[in-house]
BAFI-3210 file (N, C-alpha, C; in Angstrom, 3 decimals, decimal comma, padded with zeros to 6 digits):
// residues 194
n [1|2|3|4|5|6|7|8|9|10|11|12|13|14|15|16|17|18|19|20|21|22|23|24|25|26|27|28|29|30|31|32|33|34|35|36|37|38|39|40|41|42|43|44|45|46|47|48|49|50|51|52|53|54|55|56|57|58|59|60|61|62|63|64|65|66|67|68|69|70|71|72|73|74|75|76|77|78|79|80|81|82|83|84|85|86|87|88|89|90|91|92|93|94|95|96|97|98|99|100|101|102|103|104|105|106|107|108|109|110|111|112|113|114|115|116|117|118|119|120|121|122|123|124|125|126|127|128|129|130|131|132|133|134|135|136|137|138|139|140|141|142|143|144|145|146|147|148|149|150|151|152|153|154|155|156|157|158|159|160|161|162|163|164|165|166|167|168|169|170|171|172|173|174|175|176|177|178|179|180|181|182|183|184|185|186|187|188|189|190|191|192|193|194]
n.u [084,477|086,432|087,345|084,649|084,413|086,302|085,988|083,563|083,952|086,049|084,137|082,701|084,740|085,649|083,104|082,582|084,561|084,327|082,414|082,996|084,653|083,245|081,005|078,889|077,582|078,055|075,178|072,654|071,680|069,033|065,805|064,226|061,376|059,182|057,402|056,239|056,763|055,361|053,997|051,560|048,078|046,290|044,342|042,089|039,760|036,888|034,832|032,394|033,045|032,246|031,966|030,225|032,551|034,277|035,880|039,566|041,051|043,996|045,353|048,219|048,612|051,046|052,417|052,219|051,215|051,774|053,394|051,413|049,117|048,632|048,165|047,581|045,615|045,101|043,389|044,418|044,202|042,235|039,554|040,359|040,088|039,033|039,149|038,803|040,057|041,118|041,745|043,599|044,579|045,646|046,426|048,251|049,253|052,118|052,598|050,443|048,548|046,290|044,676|043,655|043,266|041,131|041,154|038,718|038,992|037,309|037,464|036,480|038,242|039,098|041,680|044,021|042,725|041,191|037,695|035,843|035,283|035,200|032,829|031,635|033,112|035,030|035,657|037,293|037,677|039,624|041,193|042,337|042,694|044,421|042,910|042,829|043,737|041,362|040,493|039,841|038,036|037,524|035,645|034,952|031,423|030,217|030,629|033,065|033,532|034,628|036,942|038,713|040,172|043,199|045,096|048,166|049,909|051,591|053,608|052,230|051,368|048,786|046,435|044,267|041,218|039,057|036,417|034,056|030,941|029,493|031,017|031,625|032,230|033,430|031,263|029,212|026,981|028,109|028,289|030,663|033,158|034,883|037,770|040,323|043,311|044,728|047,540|049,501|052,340|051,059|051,774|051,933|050,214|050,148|047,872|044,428|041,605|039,165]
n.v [048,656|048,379|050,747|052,253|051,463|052,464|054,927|055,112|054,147|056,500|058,556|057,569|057,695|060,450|061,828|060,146|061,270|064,123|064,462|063,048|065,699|067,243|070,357|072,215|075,328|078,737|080,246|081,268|084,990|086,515|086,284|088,505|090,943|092,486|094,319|096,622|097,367|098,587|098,907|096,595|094,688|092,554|089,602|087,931|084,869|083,287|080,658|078,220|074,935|072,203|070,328|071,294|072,218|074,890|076,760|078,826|081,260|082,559|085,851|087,694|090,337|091,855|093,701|095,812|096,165|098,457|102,283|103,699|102,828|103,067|105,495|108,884|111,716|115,098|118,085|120,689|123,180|125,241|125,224|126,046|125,973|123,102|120,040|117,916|114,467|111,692|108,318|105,726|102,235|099,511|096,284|092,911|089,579|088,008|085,192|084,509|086,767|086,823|087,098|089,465|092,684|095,707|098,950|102,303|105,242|107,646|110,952|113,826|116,809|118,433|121,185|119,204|116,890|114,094|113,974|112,008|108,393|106,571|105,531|105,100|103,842|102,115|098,646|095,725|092,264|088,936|085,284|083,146|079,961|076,664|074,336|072,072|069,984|071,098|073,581|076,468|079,592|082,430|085,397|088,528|090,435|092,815|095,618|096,127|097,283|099,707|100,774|102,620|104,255|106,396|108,262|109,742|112,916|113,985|111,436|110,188|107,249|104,691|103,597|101,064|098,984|096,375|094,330|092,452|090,597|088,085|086,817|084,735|081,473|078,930|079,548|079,938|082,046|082,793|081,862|083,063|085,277|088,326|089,777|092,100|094,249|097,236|098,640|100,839|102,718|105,736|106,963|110,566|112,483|114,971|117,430|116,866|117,599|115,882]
n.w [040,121|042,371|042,474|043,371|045,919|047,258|046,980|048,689|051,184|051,687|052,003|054,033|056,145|056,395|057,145|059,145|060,842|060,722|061,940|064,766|065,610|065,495|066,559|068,364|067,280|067,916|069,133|067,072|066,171|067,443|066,662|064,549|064,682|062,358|063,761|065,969|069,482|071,823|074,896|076,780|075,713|077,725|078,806|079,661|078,548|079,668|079,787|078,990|078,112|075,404|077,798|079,429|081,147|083,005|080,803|080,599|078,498|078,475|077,114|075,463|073,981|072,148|070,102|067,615|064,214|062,950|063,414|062,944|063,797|067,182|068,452|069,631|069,172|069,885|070,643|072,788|072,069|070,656|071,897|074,435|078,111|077,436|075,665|073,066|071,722|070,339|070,402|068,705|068,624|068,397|068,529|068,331|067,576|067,333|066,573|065,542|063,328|062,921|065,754|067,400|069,241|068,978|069,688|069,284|070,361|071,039|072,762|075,639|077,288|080,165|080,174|080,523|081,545|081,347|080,896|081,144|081,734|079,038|076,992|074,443|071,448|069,027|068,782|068,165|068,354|068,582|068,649|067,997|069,647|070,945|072,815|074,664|072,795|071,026|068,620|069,446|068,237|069,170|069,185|070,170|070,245|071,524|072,965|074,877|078,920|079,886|082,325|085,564|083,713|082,564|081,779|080,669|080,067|079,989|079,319|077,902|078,655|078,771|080,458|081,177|082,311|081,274|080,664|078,667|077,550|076,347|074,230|071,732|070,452|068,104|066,016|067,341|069,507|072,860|076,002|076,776|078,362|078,804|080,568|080,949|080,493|079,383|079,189|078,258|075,719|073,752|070,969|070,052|067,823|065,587|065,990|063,979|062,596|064,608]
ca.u [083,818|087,054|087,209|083,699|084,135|087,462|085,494|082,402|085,142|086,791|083,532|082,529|085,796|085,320|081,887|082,892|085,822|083,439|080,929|083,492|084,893|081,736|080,725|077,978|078,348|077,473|073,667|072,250|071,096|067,412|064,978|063,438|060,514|059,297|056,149|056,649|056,263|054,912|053,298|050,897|046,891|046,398|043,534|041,519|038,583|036,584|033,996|032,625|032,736|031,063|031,232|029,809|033,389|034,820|037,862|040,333|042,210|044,748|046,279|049,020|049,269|052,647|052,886|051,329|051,766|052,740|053,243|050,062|048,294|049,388|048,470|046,416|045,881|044,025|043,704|043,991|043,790|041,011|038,502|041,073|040,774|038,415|039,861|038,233|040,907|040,927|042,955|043,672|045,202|045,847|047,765|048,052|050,129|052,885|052,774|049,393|047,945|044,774|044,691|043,806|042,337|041,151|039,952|039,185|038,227|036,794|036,601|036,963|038,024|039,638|042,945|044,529|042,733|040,185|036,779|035,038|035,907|034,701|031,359|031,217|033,917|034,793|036,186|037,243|038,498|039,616|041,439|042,370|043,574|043,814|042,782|042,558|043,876|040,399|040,598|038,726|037,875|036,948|034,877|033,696|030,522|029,600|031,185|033,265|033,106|036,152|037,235|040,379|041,275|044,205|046,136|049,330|049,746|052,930|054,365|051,530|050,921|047,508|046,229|042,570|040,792|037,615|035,134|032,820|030,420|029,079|031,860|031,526|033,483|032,802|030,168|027,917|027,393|027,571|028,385|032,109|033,284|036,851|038,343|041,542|043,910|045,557|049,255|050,592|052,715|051,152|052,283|051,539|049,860|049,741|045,855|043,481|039,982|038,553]
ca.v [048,369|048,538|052,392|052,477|050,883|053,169|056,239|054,672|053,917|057,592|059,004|057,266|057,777|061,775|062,000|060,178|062,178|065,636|064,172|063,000|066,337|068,408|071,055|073,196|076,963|079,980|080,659|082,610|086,160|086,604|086,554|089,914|090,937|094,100|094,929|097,714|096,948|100,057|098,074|095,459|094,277|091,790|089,534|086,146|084,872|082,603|080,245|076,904|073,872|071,867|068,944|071,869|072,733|076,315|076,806|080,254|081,215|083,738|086,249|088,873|091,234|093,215|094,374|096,781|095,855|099,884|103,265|104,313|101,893|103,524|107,082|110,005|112,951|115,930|119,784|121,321|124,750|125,545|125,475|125,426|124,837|122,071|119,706|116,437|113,353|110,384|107,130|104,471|101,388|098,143|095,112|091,938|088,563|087,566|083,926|084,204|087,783|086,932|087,075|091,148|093,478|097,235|100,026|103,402|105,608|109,555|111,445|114,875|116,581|119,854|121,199|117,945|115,829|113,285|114,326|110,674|107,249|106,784|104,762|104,661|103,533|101,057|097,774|094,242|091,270|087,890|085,139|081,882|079,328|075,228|074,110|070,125|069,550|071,597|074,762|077,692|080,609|083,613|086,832|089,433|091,442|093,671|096,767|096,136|098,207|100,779|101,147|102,597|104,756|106,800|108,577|110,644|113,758|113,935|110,386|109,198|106,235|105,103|102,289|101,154|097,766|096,695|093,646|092,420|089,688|087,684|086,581|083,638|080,811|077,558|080,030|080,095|083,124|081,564|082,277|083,898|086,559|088,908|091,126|092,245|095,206|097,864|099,318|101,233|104,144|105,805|108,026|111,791|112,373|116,430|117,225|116,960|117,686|114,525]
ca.w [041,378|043,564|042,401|043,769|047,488|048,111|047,342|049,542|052,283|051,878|052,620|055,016|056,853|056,327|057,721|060,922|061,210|060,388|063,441|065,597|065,907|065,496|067,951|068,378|066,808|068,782|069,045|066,027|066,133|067,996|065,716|064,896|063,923|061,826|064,152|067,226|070,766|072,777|075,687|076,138|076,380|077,923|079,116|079,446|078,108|080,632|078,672|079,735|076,709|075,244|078,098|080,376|081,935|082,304|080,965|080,319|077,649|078,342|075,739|075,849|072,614|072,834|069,176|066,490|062,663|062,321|064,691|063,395|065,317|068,452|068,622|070,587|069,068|070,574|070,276|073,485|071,711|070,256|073,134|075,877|078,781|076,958|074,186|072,469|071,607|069,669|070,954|067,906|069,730|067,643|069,249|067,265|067,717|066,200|065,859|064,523|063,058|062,908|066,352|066,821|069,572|068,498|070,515|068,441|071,689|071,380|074,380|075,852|078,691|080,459|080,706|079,980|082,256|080,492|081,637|082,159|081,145|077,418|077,350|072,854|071,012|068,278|069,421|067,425|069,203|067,709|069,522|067,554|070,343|071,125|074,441|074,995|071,530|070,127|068,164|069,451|067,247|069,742|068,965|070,766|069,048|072,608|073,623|076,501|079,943|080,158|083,714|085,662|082,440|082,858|080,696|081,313|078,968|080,085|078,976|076,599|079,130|078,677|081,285|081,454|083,012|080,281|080,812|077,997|077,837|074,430|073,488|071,006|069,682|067,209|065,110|068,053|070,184|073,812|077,358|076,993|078,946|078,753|081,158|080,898|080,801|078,951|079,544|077,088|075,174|072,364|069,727|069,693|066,923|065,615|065,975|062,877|062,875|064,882]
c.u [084,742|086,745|085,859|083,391|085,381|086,685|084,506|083,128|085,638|085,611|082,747|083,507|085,683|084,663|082,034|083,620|085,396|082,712|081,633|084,027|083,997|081,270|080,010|078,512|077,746|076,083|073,499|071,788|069,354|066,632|064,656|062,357|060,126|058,210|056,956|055,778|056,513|053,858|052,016|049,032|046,668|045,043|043,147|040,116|038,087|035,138|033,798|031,797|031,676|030,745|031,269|031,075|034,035|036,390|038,659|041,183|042,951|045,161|046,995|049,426|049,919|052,625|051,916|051,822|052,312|052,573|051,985|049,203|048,316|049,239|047,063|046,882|044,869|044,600|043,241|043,794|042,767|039,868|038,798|040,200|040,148|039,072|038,815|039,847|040,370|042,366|042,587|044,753|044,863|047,299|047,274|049,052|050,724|053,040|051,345|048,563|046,706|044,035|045,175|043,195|042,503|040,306|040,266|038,274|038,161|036,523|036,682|037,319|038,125|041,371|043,568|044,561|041,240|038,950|036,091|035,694|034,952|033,915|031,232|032,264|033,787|035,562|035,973|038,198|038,329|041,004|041,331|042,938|043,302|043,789|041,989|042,636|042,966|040,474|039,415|038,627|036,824|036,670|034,416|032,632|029,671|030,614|031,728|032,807|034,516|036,406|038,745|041,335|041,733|044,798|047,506|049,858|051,225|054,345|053,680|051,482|049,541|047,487|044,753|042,258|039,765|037,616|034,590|032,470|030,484|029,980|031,836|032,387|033,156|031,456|029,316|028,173|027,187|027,921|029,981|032,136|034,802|036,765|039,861|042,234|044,629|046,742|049,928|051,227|052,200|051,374|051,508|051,093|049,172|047,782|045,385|042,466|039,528|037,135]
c.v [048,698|049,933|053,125|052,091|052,389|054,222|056,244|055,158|055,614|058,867|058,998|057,998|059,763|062,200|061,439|060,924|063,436|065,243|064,250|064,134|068,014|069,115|072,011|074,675|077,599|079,544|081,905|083,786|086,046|086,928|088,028|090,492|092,654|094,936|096,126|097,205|098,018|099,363|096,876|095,587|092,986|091,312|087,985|086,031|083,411|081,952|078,938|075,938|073,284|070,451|069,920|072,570|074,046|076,011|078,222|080,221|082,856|084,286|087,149|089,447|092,136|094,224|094,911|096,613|097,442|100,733|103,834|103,895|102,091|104,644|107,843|110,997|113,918|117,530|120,135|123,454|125,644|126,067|125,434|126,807|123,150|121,601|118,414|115,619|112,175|109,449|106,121|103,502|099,846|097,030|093,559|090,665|087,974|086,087|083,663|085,402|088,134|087,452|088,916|091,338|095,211|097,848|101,457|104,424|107,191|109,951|113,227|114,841|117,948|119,763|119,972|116,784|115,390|113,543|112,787|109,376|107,340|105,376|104,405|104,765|102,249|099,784|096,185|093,764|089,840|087,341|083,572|080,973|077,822|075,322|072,717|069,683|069,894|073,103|075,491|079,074|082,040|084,937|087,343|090,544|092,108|094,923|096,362|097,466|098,399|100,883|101,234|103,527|106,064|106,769|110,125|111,471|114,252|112,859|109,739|107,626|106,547|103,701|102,397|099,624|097,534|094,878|093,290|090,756|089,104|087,074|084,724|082,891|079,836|077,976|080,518|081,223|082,120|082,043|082,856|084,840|086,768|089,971|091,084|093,830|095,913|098,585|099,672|102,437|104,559|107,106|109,190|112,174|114,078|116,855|117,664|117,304|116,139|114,142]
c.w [042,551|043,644|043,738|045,126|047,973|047,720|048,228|050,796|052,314|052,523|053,525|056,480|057,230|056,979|058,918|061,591|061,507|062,130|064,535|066,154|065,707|066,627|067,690|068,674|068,169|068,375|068,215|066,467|066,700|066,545|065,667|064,436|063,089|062,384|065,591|068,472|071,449|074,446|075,650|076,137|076,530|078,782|079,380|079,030|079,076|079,529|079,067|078,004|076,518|076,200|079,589|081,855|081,673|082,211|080,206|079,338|077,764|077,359|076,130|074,099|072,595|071,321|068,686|065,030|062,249|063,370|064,532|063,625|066,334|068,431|069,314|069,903|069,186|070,301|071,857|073,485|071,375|071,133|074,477|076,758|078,074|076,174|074,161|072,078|071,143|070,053|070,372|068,614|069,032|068,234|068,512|068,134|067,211|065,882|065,047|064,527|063,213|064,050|067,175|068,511|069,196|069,479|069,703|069,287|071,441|072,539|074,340|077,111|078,742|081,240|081,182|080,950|081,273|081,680|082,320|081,559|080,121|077,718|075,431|072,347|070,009|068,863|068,292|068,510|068,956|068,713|068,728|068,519|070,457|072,780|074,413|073,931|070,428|069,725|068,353|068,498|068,084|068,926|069,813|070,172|070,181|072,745|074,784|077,394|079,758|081,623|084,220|084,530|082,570|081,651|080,898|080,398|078,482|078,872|078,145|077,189|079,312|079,534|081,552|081,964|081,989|081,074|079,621|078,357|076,473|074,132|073,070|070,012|069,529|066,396|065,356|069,076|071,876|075,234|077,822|077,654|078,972|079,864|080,914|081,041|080,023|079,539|078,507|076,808|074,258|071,882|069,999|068,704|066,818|065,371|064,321|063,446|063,447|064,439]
res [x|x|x|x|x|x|x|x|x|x|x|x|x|x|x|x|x|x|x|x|x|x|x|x|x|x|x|x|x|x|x|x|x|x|x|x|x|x|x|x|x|x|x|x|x|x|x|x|x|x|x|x|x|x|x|x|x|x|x|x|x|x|x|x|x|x|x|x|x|x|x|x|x|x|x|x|x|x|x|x|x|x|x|x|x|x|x|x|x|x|x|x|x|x|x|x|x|x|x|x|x|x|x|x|x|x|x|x|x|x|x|x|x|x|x|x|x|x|x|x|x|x|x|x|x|x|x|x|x|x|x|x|x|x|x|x|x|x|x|x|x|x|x|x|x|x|x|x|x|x|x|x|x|x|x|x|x|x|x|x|x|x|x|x|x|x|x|x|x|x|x|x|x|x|x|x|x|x|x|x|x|x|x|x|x|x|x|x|x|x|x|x|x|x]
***
């Protein structure tokens, strides 16, 4: 039993001694993640609850799960001065994936200016968030409005303004609405058949 207090006692004595002269290390390494950040979209969703009040949920999606989520690729050879183009554009969120928007945009134009803003395109948009301690579960199942779209042939900056309506969350389709904004770089991508 004595055996058993003086080793009690020795580690006791240790562990105050360890604390008492304990000091906070450097700051670890930044996290990092394995997705690519080429600019952002960014937006809000405006939506009034269920005790008839509106309320916003902002989002900002910086990353792309890969580079070929991020790319334009167009033939201005073929029918130049004319060309057609396809712009794949996937931005996601890293604390929670689920949490997506897609735009998969065809257009044409001339001599490497985009003829109109693109009116048919594919588009998903998902948007898990809490707001007053209740979990929302956003969708949009409309086509937004494109506006403002700009693209630089030069630098592969693409910047556009969109709009949609519909947008539904808790199962029910309901009085949501998004606008928001694109800003981004994307990938060159050698032309295929579109």
């Amino acid at each position: 039993m004595k055996s058993f207090n003086l080793i009690l006692i020795a580690l006791a004595a240790i562990t105050f001694s360890c604390k008492k002269n304990a000091r906070d290390g450097a700051p670890g390494p930044t996290g990092e993640t394995q997705y690519t950040k080429q600019g952002v979209i960014s937006g809000t969703v405006t939506f009034t609850d269920e005790n008839n009040k509106e309320q916003k949920a902002p989002f900002s999606y910086e990353y792309n799960k890969s580079i070929n989520y991020n790319y334009i690729k167009y033939d201005t050879i073929t029918n130049a001065p004319n060309f057609s183009y396809r712009i794949n554009l996937i931005r996601t969120d890293i604390p929670d994936p689920n949490n997506i928007i897609y735009f998969d945009i065809p257009g044409e134009g001339v001599s490497k200016v985009v003829k109109t803003t693109p009116t048919a395109f594919d588009f998903i948009f998902r948007l898990n968030t809490i707001i007053n301690n209740k979990l929302y579960k956003f969708q949009c199942f409309s086509q937004p409005i494109i506006t403002n779209f700009k693209f630089d042939f030069a630098t592969n900056h693409l910047t556009f303004d969109y709009t949609a309506k519909n947008i539904s969350y808790g199962g029910t389709t309901n009085d949501g609405t998004m606008e928001g904004k694109v800003d981004v770089i994307l990938n060159y991508l050698d032309y295929v058949a579109l």
